[in-house]
C-alpha positions as MATLAB code, in Angstrom:
seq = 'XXXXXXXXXXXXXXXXXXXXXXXXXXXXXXXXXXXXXXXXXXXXXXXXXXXXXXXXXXXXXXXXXXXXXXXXXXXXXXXXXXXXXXXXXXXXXXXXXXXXXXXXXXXXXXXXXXXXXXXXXXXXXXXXXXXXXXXXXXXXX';
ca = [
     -28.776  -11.081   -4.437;
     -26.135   -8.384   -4.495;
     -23.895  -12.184   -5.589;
     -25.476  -11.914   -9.173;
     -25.406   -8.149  -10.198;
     -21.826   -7.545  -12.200;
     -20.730   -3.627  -12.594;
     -19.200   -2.359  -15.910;
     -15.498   -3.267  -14.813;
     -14.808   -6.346  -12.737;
     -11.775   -8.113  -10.893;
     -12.107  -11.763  -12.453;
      -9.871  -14.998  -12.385;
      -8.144  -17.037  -15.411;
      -7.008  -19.835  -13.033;
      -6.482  -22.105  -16.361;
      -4.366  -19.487  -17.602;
      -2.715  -17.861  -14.030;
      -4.232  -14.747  -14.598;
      -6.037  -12.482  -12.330;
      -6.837   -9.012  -14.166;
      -9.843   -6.534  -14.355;
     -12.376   -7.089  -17.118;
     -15.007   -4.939  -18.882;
     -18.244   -6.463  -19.057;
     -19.522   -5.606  -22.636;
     -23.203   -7.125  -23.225;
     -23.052   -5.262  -26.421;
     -20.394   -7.978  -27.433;
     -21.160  -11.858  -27.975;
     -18.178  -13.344  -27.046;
     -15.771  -12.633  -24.608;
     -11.875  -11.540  -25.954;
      -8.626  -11.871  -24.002;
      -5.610   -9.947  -25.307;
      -2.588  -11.902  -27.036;
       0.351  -11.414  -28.468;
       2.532  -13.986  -30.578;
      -0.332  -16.601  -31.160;
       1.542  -20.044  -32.177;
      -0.430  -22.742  -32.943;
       1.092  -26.293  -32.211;
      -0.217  -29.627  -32.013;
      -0.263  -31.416  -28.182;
      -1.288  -35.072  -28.263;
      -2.925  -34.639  -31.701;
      -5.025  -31.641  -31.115;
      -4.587  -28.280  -32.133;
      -3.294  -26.074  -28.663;
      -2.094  -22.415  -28.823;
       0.834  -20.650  -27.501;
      -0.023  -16.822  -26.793;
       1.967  -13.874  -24.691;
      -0.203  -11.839  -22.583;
       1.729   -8.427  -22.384;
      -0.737   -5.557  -21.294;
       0.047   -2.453  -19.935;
      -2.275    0.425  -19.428;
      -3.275    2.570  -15.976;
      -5.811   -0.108  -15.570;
      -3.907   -2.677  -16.004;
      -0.337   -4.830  -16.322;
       0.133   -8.269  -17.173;
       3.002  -10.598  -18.589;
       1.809  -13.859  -18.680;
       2.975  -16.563  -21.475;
      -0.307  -19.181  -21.653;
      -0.776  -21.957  -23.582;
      -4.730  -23.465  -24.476;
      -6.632  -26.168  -26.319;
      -8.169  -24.635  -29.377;
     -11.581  -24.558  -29.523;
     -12.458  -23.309  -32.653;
     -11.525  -20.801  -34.775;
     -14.011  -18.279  -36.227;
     -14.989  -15.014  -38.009;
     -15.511  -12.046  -35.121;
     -16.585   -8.593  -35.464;
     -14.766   -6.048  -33.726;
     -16.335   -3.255  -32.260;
     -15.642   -1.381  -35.153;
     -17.085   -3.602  -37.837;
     -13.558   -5.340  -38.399;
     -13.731   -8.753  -39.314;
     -11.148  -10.929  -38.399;
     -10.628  -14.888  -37.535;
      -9.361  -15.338  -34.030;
      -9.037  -18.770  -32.179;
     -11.162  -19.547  -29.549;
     -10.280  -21.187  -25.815;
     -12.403  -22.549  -23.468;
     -10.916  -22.014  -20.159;
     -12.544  -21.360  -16.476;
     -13.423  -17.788  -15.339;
     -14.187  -17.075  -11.552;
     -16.225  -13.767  -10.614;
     -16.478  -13.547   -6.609;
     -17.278  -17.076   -5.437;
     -19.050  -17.958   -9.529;
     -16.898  -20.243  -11.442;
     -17.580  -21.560  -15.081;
     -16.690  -22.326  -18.251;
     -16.770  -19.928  -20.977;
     -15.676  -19.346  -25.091;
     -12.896  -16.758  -25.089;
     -11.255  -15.344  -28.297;
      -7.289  -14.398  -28.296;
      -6.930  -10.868  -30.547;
      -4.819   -7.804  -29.753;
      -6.198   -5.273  -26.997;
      -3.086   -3.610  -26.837;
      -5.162   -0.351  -27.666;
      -7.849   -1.231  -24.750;
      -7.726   -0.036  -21.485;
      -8.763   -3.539  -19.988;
      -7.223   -6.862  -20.869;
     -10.419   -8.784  -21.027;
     -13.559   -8.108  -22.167;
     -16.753  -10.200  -20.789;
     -19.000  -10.534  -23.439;
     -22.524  -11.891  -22.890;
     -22.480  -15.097  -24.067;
     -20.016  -15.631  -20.509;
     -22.640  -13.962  -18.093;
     -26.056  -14.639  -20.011;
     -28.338  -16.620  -17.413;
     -25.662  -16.274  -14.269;
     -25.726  -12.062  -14.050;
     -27.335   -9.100  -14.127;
     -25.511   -5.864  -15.064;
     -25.477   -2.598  -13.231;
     -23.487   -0.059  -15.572;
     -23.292    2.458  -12.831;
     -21.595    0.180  -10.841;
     -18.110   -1.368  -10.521;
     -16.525   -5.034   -8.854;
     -15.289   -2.420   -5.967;
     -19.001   -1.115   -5.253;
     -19.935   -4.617   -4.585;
     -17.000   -5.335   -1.756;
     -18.411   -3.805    1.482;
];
């Protein structure tokens, strides 16, 4: 059942998007945040899309990625730090190993981070378990 245990950092999949990047799974947050830059908001067939720049660079990780993604919603979020802030919300596909779903994912600035994406447990409640001492590479022998 090794399948269903997530470590603290872990190599996921945006196919949606065409982003592969690590993540750090964060059950302390509710929902899951992907870094953007230059959020546009435009209309596509009558419904509210956004353009967004994915520029990231860190030790952990580099990406530079323009997406584009049907808005969900667009809501109030905490930050870790108590900030409030509104932030538009995606729905878009993330695949873990060989588990692929659907999942909320707010666009704010993680330039400061060192991951690009965090995993929030809203994503991973009922699918995963989490093992803080381990990480995605621990579960690849």
């Amino acid at each position: 059942m090794t399948d269903a245990i997530l470590g603290y950092i872990e190599s996921i999949e945006l196919p949606d998007l065409g982003i592969c990047c690590d993540a750090k799974v964060d059950t302390g947050a509710c929902t899951s945040s992907l870094h953007a830059d230059r959020i546009e908001l435009f209309n596509r067939d009558g419904e509210s899309w956004v353009r967004f720049h994915v520029l990231f660079s860190s030790p952990e990780a580099s990406l530079d990625k323009m997406c584009e993604a049907k808005v969900l919603d667009k809501r109030t979020i905490a930050s870790s730090n108590g900030q409030r802030s509104k932030r538009y919300i995606i729905q878009t596909t993330i695949t873990i190993r060989d588990h692929t779903w659907q999942a909320e994912v707010s666009l704010s600035h993680r330039g400061t981070m060192r991951y690009p994406m965090l995993l929030g447990r809203k994503a991973i409640s009922g699918r995963f378990l989490v093992d803080v001492s381990k990480h995605y590479s621990d579960f690849s022998e």
